[in-house]
N, C-alpha and C positions, 0 to 999 in steps of 0.2 A: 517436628517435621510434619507436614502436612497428612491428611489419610489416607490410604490406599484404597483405588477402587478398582486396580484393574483382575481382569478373570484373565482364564486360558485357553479362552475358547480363539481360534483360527481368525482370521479376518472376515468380516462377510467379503461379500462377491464383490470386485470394481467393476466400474464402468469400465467396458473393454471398448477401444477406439478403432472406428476405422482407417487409421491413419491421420495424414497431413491434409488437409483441406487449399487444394490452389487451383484455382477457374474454379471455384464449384464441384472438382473431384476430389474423393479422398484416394491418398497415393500415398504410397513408401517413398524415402527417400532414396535418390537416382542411386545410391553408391551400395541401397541395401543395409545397411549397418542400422543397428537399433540401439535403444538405450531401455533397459530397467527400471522400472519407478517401483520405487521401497515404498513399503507401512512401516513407517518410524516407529511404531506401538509394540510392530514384533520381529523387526528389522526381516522382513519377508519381502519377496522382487510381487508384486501383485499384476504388474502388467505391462507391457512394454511399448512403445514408441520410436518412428523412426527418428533416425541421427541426422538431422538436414545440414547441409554445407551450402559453399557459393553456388554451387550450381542449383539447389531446390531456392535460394534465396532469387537469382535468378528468374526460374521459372515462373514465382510466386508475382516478382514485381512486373513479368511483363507482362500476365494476365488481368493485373491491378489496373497497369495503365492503357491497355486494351479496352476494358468495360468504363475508365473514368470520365471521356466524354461523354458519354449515355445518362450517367449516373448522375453528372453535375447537375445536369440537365433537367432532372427531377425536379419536380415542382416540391419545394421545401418540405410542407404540408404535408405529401404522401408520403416524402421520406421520414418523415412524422412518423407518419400513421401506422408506416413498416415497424418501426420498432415500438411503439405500444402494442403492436401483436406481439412481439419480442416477449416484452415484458408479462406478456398473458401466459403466457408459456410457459415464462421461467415462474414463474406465479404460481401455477398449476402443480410443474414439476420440483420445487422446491425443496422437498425431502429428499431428491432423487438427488440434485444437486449438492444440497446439505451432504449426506452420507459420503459421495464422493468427496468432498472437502476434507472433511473429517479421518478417513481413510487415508488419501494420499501426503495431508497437510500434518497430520497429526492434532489438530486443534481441535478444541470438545464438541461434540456435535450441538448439547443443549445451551452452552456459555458463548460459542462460538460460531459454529459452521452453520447454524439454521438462521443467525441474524445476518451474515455474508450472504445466506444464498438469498435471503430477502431484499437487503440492501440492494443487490442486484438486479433483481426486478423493480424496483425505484428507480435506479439510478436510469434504466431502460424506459422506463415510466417518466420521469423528471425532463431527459433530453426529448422523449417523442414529441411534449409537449412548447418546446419550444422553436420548432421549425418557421414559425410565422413570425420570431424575433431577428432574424438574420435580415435586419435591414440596414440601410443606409441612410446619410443625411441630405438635404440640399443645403447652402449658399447660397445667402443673401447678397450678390456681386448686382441686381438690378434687372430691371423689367427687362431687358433684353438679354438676359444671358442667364441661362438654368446651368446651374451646378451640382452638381451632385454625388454621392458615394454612395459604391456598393460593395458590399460582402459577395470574396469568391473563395472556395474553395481550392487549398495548394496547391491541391494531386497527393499523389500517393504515398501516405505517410507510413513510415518505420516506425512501428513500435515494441519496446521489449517491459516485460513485467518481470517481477522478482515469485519467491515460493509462499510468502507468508499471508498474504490474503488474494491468492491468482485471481479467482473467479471476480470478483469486485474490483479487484483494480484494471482487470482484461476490460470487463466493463466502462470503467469510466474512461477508456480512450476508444472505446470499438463506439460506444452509443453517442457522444458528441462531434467526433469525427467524420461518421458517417451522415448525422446530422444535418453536418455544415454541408456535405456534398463530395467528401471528400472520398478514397478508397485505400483499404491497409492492408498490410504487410507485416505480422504480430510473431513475436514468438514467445511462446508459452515458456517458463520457469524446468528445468530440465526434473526439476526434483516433482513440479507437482503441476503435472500438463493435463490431467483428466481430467479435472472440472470443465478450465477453459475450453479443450475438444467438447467438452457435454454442451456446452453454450453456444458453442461453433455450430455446431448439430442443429439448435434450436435456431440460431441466426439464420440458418442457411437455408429455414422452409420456408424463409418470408425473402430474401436478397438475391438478388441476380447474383450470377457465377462471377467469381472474380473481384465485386465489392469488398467480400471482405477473406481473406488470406491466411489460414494459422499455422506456422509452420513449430516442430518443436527442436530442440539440440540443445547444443553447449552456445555458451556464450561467446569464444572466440571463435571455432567456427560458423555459427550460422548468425550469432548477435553481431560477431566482429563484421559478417559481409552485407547485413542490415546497412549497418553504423556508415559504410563507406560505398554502397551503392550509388552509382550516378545517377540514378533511374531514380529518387526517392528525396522527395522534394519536404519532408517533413521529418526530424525525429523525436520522440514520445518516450522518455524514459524514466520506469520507478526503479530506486534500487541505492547503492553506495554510494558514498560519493569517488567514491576512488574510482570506478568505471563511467560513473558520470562525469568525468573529467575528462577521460579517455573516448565518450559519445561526444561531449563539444570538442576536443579536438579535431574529430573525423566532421563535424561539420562545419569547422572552421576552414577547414580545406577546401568546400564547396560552396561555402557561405548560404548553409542551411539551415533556415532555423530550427530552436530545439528548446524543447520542454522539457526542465528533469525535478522530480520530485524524489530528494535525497535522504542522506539519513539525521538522525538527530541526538541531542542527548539533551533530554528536554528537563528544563526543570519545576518543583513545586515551592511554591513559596508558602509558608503555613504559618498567621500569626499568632499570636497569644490566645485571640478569643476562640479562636477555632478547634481547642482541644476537648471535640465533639466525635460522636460515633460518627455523625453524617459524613466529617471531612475522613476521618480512617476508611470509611468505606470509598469515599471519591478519589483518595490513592489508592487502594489497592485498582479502583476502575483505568486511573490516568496510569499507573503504572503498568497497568495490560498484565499482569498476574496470568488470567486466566486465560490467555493468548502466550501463555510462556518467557511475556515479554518481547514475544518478537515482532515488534513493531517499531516505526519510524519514529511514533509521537509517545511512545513511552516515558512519561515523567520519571527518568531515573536519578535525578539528583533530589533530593528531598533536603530542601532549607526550612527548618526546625529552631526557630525561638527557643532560645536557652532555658524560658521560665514553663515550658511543658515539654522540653525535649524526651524526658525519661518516660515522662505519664504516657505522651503518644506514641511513642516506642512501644509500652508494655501493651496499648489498643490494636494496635497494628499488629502485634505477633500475635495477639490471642484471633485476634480474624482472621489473619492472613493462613495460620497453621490449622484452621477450620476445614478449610480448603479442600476438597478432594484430589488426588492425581490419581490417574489411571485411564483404563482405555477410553480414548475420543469418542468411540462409540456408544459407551455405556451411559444411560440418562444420569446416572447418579455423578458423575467424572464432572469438576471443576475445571480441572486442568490436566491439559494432553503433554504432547511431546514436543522436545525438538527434532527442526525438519531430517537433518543426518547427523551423520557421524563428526563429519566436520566441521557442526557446528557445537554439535554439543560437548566435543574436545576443545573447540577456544571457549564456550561459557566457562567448562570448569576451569581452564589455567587463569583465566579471571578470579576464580573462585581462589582458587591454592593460592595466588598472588598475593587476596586479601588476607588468608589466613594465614601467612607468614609476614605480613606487618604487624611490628611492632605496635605503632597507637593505632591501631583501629581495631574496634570491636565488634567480634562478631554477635549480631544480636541475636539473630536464631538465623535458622537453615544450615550451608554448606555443601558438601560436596553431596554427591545422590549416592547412596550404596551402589555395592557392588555386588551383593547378592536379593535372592528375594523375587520378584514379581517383579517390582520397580526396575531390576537389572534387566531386565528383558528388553527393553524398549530404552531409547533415548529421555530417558525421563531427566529432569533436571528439576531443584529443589529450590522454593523459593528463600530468595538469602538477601540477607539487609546484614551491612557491615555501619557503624557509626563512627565519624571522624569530623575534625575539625577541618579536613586541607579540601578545597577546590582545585587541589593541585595533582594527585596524583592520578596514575592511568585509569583505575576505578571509576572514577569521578570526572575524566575527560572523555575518554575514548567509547565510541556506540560498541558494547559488547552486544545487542540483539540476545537477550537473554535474562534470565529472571535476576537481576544482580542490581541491589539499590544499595547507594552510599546515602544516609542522613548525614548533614551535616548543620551545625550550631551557628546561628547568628543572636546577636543584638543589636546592632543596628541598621534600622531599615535601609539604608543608602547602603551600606555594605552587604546585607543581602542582593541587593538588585545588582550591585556590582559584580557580584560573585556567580551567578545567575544569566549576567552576559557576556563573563570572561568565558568563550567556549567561539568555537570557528563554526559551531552549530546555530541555528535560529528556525526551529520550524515549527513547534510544540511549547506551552506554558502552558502553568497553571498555579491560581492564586486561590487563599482560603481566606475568607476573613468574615466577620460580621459587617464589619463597616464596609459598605460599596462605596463610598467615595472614596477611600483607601485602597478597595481593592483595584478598580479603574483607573485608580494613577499610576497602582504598579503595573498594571495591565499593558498602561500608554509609555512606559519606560521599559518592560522588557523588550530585546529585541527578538521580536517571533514572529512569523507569520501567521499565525493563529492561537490566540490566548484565550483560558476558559476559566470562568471567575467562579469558584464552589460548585464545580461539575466538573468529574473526567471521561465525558466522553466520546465516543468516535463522530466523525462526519456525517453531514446529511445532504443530502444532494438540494442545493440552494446557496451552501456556506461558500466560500469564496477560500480556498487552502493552495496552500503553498507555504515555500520558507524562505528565510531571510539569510543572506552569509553564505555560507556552504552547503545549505540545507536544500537550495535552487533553485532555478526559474521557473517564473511560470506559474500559475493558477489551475485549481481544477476544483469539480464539483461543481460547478456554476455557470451561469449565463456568460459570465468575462470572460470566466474560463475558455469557452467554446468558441467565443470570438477571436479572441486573443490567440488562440494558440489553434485554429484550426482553419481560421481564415486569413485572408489579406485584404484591402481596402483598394479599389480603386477608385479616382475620381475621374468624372466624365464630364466636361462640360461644351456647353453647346450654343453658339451666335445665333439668337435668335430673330436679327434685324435682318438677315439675308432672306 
């Protein structure tokens, strides 16, 4: 089992919020009702948040669409220029951000929450810079007739984010959005809305009132009155796919389009040559370990060559049990927590599942005690079971949680096979020496995003998204912002009159 780092010492201080951010004011939600936000580390309420319903979703979208002729209207450029102050800010305040993360998210502040809050300011950085690409083409129809296309902005787009990386993924829909010209309507993760208000806060000393919206709550009340608002010409969704099915329904109804980046069960493909430290270390990175696993693009299927199946097993558990768990906060902590209760109750019946199968082996980890330091918080143990099936729920279904299946192949077409027998495609990764080998399997998984002897996360430039059920839509990128935040008109005009 991995080492314990956590102490008993209290939480530090949260960021305490002034509420809900709509026009530019922060306010309680109309009905009054708040919600609790836990430190998963010591299951404690740290700070609280209103409960928005239809009617703050309301209030939010019709201040959105009040400020959005003004705003479209911005000269691209300055809207630019807005959020590279953005990004100066969150630059500046990055620890501040980090700890908040860390705190409400449970994720370690040195392995995890301080590159989040970075990535953040990039991603705020990356979009500022590209306000002077939002261009169009002309048409070559003849000396008398100019054709031409332009990028415009929707209007007021809905967007919802999930608990496991808020601040970063609130980001990469609030910075290209706004970008395009566009104005939102956001709602923060119920479980971990402090960072995104800390950002809100920092957005909102550069953006007219109104541009941009953050409301927090539950998901069927205030995501469900997002999702079916007629006022709301865009929806933006990270998160399951089983609610992202339930988001394009609701905009099936309106014929609105919609961006959703879902969940995954991604997997690694690791050849003979490759039973090297470097690749043990690039699973335990693609497998997000030190994010608890709670992530989209977790490599948690692990396809394993029969002729180092064992040797890379016994690398992997002497690493992977290195590892530290304990408080997110503490510098020396590896690995945090999971976000509540109820998720760290389905990792384990994942876990008991596996340990009541018959052929499968548990290699190391298991269940997390139940006493100890560790019992104090949502802690969860990283666990690798070994099996031959691609078949059972282990090995299909996104637990979002530290829980790997290896499993044995020999030959190459049947690992690949086996690798896209899944209703997921958003996440891969290949190991091998040989790169023309690794690039064919690359070019035959079905993934949206494949990584050849590297696991690691995004960079604002990459072109992300999935394939299958995993969803529509691009982000992180130039396309991205096109594609999913604007629309195309063409204008053409007789010039022989």
């Amino acid at each position: 089992m991995p080492t314990n780092a956590l102490d008993t010492k209290p939480p530090a201080h949260a960021f305490t919020p002034k509420g809900m951010l709509v026009g530019g004011t922060w306010v309680d939600a109309r009905s009054g009702a708040r919600i609790a936000v836990e430190n998963p580390a010591k299951k404690v309420a740290i700070a609280e948040v209103p409960r928005a319903a239809a009617a703050d979703v309301d209030a939010a979208v019709e201040a959105a669409a009040k400020v959005f002729p003004s705003w479209s209207k911005v000269a691209p450029r300055e809207r630019g220029r807005l959020l590279l102050k953005i990004a100066d800010v969150l630059e500046a305040r990055a620890e501040e951000v980090a700890r908040t993360i860390a705190l409400e998210t449970g994720n370690a502040l040195r392995t995890q929450a301080r590159g989040e809050a970075k990535m953040t300011a990039d991603i705020f950085r990356y979009f500022g810079g590209l306000g002077s690409e939002l261009k169009g083409e002309t048409i070559p129809l003849g000396e008398h007739m100019l054709s031409y296309t332009r990028r415009e902005p929707l209007g007021v787009v809905g967007a919802i984010i999930p608990w496991n990386a808020p601040v970063m993924l609130g980001a990469l829909k609030i910075a290209p959005a706004l970008c395009a010209g566009n104005v939102m309507v956001m709602k923060a993760a119920e479980d971990a809305p402090l960072g995104v208000l800390l950002m809100a806060e920092i957005c909102q000393e550069f953006l007219p009132p109104g541009v941009l919206n953050v409301l927090t709550g539950y998901g069927e009340e205030c995501g469900g009155a997002i999702a079916n608002h007629p006022g709301i010409r865009k929806l933006s969704f990270t998160g399951s796919t089983e609610v992202g099915k339930i988001i394009m329904r609701a905009a099936a109804e309106r014929i609105v389009p919609v961006s959703l980046e879902l969940g995954g069960k991604s997997p690694s493909i690791v050849y003979p040559d490759a039973d090297e430290d470097w690749a043990v270390d690039g699973i335990i990175a693609a497998m997000r370990f030190t994010r608890q696993s709670q992530s989209c693009t977790a490599g948690s299927r692990l396809f394993l060559h029969e002729d180092i199946f064992d040797s890379f097993l016994g690398k992997l558990e002497k690493k992977t049990t290195a590892l530290k768990i304990g408080d997110p906060l503490d510098e020396k902590t590896d690995i945090g927590t999971i976000i509540n209760n109820k998720q760290f109750t389905k990792v384990c019946r994942y876990v008991d599942e596996g340990l009541k199968r018959s052929d499968a082996k548990l290699v190391f980890g298991g269940l997390p005690p139940k006493s100890g330091p560790l019992s104090e918080g949502y802690f969860a143990v990283p666990t690798v079971f070994a099996d031959r099936s691609n078949d059972w729920r282990l090995a299909r279904e996104e637990i979002f949680g530290p829980v790997l299946v290896a499993i044995r192949w020999s030959d190459e077409a049947e690992a690949i096979r086996m690798a896209n027998d899944s209703h997921y495609g958003l996440a891969a990764y290949v190991w091998t020496h040989d790169i023309g080998r690794g690039l064919r399997a690359a070019h035959a998984i079905e993934s949206g995003w494949v990584q050849v002897n590297q696991g690691l996360g995004q960079f604002p430039g990459m072109s992300y998204g999935g394939y299958k059920q995993s969803g529509i839509g691009r982000e992180f990128s130039l396309e991205g912002m096109l594609d999913s935040f604007t629309q195309r008109k063409n204008v053409t005009v007789n010039l022989a009159v």
